[in-house]
N, C-alpha and C positions, 0 to 999 in steps of 0.2 A: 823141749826145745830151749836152745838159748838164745834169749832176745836182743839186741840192744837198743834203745831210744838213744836219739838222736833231738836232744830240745834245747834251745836257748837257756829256760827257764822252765824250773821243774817243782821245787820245792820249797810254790805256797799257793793258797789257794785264792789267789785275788785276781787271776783271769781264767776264761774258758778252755784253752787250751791244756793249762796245769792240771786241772782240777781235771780233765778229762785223762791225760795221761795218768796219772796217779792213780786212777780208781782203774783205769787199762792195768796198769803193771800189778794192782794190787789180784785184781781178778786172773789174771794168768799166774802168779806166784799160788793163787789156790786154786789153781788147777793142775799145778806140780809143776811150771816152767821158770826157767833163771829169767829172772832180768838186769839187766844193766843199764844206767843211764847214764850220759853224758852231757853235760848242764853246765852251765855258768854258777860258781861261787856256792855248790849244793855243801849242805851238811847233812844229807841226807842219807840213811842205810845204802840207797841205791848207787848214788854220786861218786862220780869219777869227776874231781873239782877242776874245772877252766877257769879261767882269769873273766871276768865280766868286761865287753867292750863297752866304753860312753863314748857315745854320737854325738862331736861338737855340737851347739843351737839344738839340738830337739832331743838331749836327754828327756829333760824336764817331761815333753811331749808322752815318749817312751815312760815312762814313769808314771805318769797320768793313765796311761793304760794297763796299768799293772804287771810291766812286763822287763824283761832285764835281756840284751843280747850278749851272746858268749864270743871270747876274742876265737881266733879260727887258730887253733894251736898247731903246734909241727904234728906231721902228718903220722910220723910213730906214735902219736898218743891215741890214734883212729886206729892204728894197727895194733896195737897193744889190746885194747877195749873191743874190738871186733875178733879178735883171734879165739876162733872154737863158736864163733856166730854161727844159727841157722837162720836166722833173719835181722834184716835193721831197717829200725822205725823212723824214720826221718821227719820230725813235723812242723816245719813251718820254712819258708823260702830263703833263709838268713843266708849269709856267707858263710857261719859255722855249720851248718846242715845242705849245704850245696859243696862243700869239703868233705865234706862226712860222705855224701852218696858218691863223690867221684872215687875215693878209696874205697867203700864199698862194693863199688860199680868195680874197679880193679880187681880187688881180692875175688872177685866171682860170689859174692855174697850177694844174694835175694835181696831186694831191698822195696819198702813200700815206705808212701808217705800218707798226709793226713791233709785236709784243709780248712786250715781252722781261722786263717789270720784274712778276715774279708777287706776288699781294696777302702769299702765304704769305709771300714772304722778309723784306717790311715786318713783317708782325705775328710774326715770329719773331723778329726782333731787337729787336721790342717787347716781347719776355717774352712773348706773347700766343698760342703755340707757334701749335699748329693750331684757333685757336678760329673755331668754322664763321661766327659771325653778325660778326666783325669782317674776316673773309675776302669775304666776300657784301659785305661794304659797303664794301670798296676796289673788289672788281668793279664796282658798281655805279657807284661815285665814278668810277673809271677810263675804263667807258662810258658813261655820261651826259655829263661834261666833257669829254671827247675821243676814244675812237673810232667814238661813233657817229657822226662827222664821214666818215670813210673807207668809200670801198666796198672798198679793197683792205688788208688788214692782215697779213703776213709773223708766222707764228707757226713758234717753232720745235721745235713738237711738233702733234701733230693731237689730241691731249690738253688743248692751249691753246685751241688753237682751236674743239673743243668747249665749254673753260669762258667764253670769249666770247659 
């Protein structure tokens, strides 16, 4: 099969997300599958390089988190990277992977996501510790905009995937 990921941030190991996909791409490549990524600023074997977006007031935040978001490129770089796809990994709720599955979704390509990016950790690092009603409204932001696109969504607790 040929894969492609679909991640902001791909190639380092200082959040769970990465370090998850990596060791994905590594295990299906020794199971005889292509993969391709499409990432923000990768120098990576996999890497198909995007320009990195910074979020006015809360790069710094983003960055604290160990995470880098990708600018949401013209939409021939999705068709180019996706052409001869049997599936596309889409993992986390960004502008650049909610782009990525509406060309996806287009080209008729399968497409599945992951849930890796909890509301908790957002409103934690916004001062906002465990407050229930801004927690509920990144869920909700989260599946409205993007995973109620998927039948299929890779959670990595059954915890999560309850709060789905």
């Amino acid at each position: 099969m040929k894969i492609v990921f679909v991640i902001d941030h791909f190639d380092s190991s200082n959040n769970g997300t990465s370090v998850t996909a990596r060791r994905l791409a590594e295990q299906l490549e020794g199971k005889g599958h292509s993969v391709k990524i499409l990432c923000a600023d990768s120098e990576d074997k996999y890497g198909e390089k995007i320009s990195a977006f910074r979020v006015p007031f809360f790069q710094n935040l983003i960055e604290q988190q160990g995470f880098r978001l990708a600018k949401v490129p013209d939409v021939s770089v999705y068709e180019d990277a996706f052409k001869g796809a049997d599936l596309i990994h889409l993992y986390v709720p960004s502008l650049f992977c909610r782009k990525g599955a509406m060309v996806a979704q287009d080209m008729g390509i399968p497409c599945i996501s992951s849930f890796h990016v909890m509301p908790q950790n957002v409103t934690y690092t916004l001062g906002l510790g465990t407050n229930k009603t801004a927690n509920e409204f990144l869920y909700q932001l989260f599946y409205r905009s993007f995973y109620k696109n998927f039948d299929y969504i890779h959670c990595p607790t059954q915890m999560t995937a309850n709060q789905l």
